[in-house]
C-alpha positions, 0 to 999 in steps of 0.5 A: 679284551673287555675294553676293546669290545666296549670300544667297538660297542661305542662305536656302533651306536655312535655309527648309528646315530649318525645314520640316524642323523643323516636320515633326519638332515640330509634332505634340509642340508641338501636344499641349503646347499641347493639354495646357495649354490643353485646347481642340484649335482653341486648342492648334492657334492656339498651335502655330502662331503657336509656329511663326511667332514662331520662324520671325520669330526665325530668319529675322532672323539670330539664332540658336537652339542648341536648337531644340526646347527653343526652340520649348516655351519660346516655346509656354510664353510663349504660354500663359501669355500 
């Protein structure tokens, strides 16, 4: 039980600094995104999977030592995609 409520507590602070995060980068990964792709809707799409895939990589236990640098690279992918 005790470790289970440690479990959900780390959680918590890993969804919030994530929402933190995403408050920090949103608006440079979007005008990267915009910047390559030229296209608002389609910068906006790519943004946000960005954001979910990196999220999906957190959140499975893995870690990341440069978060920001993470997040263009995954975008990067994206486009290129």
């Amino acid at each position: 039980m005790r470790q289970m409520l440690q479990d959900q507590t780390n959680m918590q602070k890993l969804e919030n600094g994530f929402l933190e995060a995403y408050e920090k980068y949103a608006d440079a990964i979007f005008r990267y995104c915009y910047f390559r792709v030229f296209e608002r809707e389609q910068a906006r799409d790519v943004m946000q999977e960005t954001f979910m895939k990196t999220w999906e990589y957190i959140s499975s236990g893995k870690s990341v030592d440069n978060l920001r640098a993470f997040l263009y690279k995954v975008a990067n992918n994206m486009i290129i995609d």
